[in-house]
MDTraj code that builds the backbone (N, CA, C; nanometers):
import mdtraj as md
import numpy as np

residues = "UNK UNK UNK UNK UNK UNK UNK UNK UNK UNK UNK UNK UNK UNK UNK UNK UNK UNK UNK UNK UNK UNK UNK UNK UNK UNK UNK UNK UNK UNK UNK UNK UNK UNK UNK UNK UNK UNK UNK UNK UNK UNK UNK UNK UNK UNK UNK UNK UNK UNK UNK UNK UNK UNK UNK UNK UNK UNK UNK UNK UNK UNK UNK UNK UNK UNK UNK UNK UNK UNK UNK UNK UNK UNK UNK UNK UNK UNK UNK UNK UNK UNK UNK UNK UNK UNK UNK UNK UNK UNK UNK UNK UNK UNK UNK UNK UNK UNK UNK UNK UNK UNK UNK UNK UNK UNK UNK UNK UNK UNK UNK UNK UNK UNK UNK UNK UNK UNK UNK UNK UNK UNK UNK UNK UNK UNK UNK UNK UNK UNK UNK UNK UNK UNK UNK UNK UNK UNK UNK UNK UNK UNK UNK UNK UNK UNK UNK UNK UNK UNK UNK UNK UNK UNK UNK".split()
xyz = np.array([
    [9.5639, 6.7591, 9.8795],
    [9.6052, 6.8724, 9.7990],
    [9.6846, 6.8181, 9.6791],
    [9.6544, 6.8709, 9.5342],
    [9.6847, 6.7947, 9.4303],
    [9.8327, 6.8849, 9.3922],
    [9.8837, 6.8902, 9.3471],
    [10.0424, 6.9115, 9.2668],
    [10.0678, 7.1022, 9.2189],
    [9.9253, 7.1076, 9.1148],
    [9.8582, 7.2339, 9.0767],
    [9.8219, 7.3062, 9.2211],
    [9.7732, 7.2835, 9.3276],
    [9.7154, 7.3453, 9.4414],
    [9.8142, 7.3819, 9.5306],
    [9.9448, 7.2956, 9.5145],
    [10.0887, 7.2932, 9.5993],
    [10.1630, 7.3893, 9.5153],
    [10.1626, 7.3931, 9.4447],
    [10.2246, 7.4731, 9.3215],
    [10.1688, 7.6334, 9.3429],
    [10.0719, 7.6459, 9.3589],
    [9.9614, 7.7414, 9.3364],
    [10.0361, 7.8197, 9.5030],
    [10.0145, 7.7574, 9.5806],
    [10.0467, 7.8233, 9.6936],
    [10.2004, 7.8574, 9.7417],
    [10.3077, 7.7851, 9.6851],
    [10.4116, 7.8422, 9.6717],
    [10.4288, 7.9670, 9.6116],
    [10.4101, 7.9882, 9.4809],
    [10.3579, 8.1064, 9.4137],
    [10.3122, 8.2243, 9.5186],
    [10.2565, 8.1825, 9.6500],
    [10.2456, 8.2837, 9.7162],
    [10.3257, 8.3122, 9.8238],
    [10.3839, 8.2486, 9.8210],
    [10.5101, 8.2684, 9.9005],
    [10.6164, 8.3339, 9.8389],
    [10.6593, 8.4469, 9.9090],
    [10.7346, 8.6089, 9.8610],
    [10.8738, 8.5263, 9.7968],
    [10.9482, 8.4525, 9.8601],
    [11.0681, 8.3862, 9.8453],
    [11.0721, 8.2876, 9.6812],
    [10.9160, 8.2337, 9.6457],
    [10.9276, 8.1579, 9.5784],
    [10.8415, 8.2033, 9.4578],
    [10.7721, 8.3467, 9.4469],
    [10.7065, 8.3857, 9.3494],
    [10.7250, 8.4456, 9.2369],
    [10.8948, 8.4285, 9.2153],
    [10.9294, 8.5046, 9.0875],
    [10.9954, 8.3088, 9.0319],
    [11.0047, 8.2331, 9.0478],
    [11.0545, 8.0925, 9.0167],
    [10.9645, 8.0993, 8.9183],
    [10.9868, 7.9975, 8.8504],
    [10.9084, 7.9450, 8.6750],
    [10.8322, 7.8689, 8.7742],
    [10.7462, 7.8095, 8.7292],
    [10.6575, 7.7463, 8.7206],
    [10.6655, 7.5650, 8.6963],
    [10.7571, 7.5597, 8.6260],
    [10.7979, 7.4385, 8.5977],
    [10.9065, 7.3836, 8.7505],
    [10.9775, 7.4845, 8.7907],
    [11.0694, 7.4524, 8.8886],
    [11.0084, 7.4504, 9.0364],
    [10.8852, 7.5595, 9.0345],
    [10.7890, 7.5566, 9.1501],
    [10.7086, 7.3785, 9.1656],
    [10.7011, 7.3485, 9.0479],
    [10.6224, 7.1865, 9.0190],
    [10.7264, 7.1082, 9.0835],
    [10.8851, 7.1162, 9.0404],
    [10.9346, 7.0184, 9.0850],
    [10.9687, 7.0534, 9.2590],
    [10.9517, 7.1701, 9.3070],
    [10.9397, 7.1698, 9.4433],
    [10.8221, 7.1401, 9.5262],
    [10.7323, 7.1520, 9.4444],
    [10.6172, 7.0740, 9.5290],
    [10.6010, 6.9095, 9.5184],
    [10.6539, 6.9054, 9.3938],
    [10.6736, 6.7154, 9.4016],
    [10.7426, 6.6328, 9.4916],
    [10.8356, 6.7411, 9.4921],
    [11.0572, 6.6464, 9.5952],
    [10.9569, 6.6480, 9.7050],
    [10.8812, 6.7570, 9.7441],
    [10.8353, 6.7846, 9.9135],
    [10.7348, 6.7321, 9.9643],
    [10.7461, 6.7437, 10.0867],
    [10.6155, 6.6980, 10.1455],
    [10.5421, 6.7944, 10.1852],
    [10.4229, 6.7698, 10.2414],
    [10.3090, 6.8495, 10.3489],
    [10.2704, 6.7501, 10.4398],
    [10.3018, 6.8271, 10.5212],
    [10.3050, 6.7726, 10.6730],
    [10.2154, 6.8991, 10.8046],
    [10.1340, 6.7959, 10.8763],
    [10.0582, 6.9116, 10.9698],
    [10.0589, 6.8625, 11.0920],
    [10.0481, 6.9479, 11.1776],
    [10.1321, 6.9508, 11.3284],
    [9.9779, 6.9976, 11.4081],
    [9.9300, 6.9338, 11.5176],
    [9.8485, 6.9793, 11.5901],
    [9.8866, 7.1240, 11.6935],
    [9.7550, 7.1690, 11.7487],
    [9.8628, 7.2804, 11.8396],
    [9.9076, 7.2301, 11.9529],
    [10.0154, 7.3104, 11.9956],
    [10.1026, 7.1986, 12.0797],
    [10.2231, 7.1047, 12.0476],
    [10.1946, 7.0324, 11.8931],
    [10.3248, 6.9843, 11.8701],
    [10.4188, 6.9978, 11.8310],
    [10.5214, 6.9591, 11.8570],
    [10.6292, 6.9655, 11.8369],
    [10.7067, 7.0002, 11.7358],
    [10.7622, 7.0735, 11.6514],
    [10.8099, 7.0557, 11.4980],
    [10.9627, 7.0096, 11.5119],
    [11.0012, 7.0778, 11.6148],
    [11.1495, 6.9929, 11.6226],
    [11.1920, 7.0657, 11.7652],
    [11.2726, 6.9918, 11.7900],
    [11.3871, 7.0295, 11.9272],
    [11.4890, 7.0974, 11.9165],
    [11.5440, 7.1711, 11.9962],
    [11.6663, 7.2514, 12.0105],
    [11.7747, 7.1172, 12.0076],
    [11.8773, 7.1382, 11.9445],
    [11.9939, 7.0149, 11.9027],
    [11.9368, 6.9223, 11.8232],
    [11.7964, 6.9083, 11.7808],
    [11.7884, 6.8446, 11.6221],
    [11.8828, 6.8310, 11.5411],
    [11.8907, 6.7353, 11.4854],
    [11.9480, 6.7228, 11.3027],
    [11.8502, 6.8536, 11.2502],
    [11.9695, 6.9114, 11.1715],
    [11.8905, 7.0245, 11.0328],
    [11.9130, 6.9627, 10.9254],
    [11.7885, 6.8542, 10.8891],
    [11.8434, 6.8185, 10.7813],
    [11.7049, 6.8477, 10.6738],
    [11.6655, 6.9493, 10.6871],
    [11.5280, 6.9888, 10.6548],
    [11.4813, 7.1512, 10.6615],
    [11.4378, 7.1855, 10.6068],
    [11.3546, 7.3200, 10.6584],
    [11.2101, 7.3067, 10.5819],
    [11.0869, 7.4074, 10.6557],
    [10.9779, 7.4466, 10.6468],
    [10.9407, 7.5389, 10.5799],
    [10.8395, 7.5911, 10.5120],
    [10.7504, 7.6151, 10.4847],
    [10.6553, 7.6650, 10.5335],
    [10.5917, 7.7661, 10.6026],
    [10.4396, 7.7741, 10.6722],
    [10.3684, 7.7942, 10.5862],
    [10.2570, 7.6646, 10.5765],
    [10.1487, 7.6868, 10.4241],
    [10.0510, 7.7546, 10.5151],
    [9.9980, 7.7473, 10.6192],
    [9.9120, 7.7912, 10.7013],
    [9.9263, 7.7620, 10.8463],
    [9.9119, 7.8877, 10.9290],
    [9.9550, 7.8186, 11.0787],
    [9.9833, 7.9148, 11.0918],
    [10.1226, 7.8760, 11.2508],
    [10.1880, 7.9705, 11.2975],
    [10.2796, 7.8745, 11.3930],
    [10.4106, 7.9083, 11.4487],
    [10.4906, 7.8352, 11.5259],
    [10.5588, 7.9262, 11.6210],
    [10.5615, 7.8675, 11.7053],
    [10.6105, 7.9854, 11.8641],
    [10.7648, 7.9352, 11.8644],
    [10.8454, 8.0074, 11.8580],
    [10.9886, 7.9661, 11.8795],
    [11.0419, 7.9560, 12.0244],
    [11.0992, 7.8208, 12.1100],
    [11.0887, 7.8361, 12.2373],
    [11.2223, 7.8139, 12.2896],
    [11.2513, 7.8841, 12.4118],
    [11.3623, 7.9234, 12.4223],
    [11.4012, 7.8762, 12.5750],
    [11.4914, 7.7994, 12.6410],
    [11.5113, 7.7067, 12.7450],
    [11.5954, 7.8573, 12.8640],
    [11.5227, 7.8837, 12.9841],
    [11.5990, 7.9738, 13.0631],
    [11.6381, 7.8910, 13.1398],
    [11.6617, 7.9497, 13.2641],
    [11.7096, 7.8741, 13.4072],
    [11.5273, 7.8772, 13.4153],
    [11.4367, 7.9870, 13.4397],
    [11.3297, 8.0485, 13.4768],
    [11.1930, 7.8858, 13.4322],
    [11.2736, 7.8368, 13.3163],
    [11.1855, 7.7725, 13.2065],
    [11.1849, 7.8284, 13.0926],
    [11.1172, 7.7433, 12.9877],
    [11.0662, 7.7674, 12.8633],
    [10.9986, 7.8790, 12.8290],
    [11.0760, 7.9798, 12.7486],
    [11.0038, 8.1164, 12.7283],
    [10.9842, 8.0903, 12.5274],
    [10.8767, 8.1546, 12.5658],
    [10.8145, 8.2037, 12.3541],
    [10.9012, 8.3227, 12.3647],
    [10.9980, 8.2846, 12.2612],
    [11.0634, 8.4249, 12.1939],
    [11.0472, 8.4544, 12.0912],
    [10.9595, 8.4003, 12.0256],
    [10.9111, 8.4531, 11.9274],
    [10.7890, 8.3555, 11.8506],
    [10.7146, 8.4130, 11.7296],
    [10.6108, 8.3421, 11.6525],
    [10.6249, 8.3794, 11.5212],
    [10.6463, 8.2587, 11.4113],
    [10.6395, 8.2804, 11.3166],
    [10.5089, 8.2515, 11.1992],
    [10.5066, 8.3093, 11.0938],
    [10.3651, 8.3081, 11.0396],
    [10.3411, 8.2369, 10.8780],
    [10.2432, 8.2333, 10.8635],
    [10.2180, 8.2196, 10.7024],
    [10.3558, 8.2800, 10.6666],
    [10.3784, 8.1481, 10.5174],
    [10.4802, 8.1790, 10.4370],
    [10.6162, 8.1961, 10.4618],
    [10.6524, 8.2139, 10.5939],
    [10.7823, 8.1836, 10.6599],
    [10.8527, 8.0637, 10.6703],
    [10.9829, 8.1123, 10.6303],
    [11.0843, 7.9820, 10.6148],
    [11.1189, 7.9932, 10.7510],
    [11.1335, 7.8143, 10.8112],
    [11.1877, 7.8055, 10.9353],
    [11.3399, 7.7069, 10.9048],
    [11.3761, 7.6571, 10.9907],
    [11.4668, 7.5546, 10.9918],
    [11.5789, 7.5965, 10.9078],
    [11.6107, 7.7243, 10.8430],
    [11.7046, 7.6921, 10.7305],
    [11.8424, 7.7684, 10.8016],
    [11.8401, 7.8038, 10.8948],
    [12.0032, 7.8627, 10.9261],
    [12.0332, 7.7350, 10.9914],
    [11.9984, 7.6328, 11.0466],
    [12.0609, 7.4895, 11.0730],
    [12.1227, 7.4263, 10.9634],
    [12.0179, 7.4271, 10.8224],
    [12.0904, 7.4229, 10.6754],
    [12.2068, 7.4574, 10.7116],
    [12.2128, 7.5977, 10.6151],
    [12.3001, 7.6978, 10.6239],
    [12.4053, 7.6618, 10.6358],
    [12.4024, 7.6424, 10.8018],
    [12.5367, 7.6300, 10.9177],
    [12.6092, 7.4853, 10.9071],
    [12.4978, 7.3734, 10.8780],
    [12.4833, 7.2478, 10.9055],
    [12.5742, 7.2397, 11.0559],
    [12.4534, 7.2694, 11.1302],
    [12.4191, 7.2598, 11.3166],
    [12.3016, 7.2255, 11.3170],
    [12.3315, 7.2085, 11.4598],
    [12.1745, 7.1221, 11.5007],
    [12.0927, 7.2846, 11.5625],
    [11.9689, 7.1927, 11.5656],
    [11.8848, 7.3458, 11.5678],
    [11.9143, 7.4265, 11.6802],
    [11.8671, 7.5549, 11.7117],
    [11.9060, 7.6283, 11.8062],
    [11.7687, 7.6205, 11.8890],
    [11.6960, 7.6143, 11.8487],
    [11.4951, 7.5896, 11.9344],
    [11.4648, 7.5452, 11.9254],
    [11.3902, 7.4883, 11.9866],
    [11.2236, 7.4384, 12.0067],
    [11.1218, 7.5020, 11.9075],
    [11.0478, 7.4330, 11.8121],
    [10.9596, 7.5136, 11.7591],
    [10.8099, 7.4323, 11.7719],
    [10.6824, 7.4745, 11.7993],
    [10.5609, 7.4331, 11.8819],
    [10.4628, 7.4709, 11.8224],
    [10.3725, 7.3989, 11.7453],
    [10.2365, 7.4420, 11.6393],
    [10.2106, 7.5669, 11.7871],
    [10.1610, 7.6573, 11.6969],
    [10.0454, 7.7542, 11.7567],
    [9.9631, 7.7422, 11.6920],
    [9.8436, 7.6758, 11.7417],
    [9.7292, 7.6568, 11.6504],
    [9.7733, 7.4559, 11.5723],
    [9.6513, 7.5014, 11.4327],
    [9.7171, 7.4096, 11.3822],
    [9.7727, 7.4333, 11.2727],
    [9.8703, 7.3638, 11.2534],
    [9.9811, 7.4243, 11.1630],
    [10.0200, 7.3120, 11.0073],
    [10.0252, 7.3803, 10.8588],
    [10.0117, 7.2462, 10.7405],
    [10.1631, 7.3942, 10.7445],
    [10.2358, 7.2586, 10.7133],
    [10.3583, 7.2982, 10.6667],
    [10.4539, 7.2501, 10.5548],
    [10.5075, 7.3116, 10.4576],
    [10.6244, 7.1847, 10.3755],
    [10.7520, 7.1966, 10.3971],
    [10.7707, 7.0590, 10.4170],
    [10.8879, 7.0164, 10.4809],
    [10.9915, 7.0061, 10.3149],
    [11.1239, 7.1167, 10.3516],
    [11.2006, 7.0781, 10.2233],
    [11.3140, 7.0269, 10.2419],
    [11.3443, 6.9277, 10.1791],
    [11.5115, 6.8144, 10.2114],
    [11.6122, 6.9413, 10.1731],
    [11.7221, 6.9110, 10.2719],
    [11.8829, 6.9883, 10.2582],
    [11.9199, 7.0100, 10.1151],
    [11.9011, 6.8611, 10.0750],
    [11.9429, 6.8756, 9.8760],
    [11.8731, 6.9207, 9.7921],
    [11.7139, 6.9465, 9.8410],
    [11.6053, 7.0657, 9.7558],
    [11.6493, 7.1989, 9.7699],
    [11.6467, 7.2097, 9.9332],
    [11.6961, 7.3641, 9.9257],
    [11.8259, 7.4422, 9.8888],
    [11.9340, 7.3445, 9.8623],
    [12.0382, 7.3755, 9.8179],
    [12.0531, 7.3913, 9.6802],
    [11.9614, 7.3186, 9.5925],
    [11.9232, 7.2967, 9.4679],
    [11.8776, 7.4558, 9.4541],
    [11.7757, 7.4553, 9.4897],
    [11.6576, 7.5828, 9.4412],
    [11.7943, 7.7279, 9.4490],
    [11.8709, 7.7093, 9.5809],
    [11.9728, 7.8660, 9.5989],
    [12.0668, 7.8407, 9.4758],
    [12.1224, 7.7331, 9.4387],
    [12.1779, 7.7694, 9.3296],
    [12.1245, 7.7663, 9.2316],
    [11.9958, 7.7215, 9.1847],
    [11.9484, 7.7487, 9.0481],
    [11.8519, 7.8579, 9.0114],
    [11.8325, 7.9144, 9.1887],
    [11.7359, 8.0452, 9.1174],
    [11.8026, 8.1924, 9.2105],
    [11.9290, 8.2233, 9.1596],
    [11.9337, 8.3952, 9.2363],
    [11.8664, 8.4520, 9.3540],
    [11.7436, 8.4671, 9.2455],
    [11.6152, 8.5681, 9.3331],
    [11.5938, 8.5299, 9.4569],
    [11.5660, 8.3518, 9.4496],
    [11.5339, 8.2807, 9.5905],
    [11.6693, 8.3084, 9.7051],
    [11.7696, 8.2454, 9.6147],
    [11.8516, 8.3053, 9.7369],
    [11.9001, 8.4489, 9.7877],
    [11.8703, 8.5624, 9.7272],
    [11.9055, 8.6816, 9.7750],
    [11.7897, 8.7397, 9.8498],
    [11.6649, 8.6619, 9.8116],
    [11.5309, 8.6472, 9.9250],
    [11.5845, 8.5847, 10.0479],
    [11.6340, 8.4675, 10.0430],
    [11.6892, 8.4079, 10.1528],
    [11.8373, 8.4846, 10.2720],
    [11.8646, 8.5524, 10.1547],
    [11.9783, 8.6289, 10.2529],
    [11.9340, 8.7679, 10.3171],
    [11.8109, 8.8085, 10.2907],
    [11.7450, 8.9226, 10.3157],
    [11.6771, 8.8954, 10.4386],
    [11.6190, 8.7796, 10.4461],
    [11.5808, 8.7402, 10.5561],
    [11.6312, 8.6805, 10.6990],
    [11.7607, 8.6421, 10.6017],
    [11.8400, 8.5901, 10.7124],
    [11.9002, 8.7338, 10.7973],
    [11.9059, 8.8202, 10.7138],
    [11.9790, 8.9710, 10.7469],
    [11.8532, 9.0086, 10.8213],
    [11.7345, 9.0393, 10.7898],
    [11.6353, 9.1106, 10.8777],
    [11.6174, 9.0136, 11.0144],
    [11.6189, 8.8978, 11.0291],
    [11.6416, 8.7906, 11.1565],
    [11.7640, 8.8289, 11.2501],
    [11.9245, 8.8628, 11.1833],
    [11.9854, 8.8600, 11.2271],
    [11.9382, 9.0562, 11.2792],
    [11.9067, 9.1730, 11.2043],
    [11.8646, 9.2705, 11.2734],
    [11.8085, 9.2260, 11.3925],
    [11.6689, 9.1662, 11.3474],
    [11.5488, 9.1656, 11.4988],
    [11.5998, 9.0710, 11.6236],
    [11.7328, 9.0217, 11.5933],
    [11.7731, 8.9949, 11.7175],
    [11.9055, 9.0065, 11.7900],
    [11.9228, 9.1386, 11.7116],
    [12.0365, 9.2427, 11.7626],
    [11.9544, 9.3196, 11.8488],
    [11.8791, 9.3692, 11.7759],
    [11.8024, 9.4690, 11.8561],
    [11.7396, 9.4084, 11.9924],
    [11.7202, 9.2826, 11.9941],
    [11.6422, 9.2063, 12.0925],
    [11.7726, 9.1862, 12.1860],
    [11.8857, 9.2000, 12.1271],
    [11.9985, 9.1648, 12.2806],
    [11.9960, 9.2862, 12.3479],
    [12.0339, 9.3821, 12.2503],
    [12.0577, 9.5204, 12.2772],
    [11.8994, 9.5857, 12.4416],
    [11.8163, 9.5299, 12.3461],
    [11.7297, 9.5203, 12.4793],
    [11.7287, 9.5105, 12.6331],
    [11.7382, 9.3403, 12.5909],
    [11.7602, 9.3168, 12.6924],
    [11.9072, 9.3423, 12.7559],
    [11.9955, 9.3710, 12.7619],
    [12.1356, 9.4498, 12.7641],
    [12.0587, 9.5421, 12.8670],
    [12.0207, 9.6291, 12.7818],
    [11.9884, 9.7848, 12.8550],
    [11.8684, 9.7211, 13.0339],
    [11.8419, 9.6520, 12.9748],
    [11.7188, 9.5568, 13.1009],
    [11.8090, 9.5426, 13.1732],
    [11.9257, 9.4380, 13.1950],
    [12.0143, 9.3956, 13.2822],
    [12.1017, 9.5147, 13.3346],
    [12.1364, 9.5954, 13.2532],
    [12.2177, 9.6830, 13.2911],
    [12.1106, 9.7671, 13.4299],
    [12.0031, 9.8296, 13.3744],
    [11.8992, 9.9092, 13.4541],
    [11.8513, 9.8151, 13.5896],
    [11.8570, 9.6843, 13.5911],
    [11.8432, 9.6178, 13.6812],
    [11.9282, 9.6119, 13.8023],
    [12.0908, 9.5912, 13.7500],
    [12.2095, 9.6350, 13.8055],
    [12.2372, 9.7889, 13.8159],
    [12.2084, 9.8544, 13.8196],
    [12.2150, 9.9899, 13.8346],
    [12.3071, 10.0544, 13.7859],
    [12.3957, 9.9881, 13.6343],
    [12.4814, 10.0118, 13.5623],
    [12.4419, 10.1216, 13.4700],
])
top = md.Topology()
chain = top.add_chain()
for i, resn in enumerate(residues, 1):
    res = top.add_residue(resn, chain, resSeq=i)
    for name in ("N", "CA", "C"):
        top.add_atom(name, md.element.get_by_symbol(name[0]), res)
traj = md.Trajectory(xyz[None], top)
């Protein structure tokens, strides 16, 4: 995939489609593309975050360690940023994340993505929107299961 074709597909990514064009170039240059068979691995729960993703195409199951075993709590899709509340926080990751399928992803360094939030607004108030709708869908997901445990206990 040539520079123009990396470029081209950022552009379609919601987070990165109001950026110039010139600054989309230098994010497809700093970065890589990287592809994960299904099944592998993208990173471990207590990883270094010294990175976040990209989904150029794919999908990734987010996996979650019980007493029970390893549960999918979730799947993420095309165009979704992963890895970046480890940024963020600078913590090590909170999951397991596992190609579903096969998965081409770009991998962006700590000092790209810190670059891009302060030099482009839009990206980061994209980024805090998402971090806010994540932090909703898994309020609602305690709150859930809450009401599960409680109904289980006969509370």
């Amino acid at each position: 995939m040539d520079l123009a074709e990396e470029t081209d597909l950022l552009r379609k990514i919601p987070m990165f489609a109001k950026m110039e064009t010139s600054k989309l170039k230098l994010l497809a240059f700093a970065s890589e593309i990287v592809s994960f068979l299904d099944g592998d691995v993208v990173f471990n729960s207590g990883d270094s975050a010294d990175f976040a993703y990209v989904i150029m195409d794919g999908a990734v199951d987010i996996i979650t360690e019980t007493d029970a075993g390893p549960v999918v709590t979730g799947t993420l899709q095309q165009n979704q940023l992963i890895g970046e509340l480890g940024l963020l926080n600078n913590t090590p990751r909170i999951a397991m994340l596992v190609a579903n399928g096969n998965l081409q992803a770009m991998k962006i360094t700590a000092e790209m993505f810190f670059r891009i939030l302060r030099e482009n607004s839009e990206v980061a108030l994209d980024v805090i929107r998402m971090l806010s709708d994540k932090l909703t869908r898994s309020h609602a997901q305690v709150e859930f299961l809450q009401r599960q445990v409680y109904q289980q206990d006969g509370v």
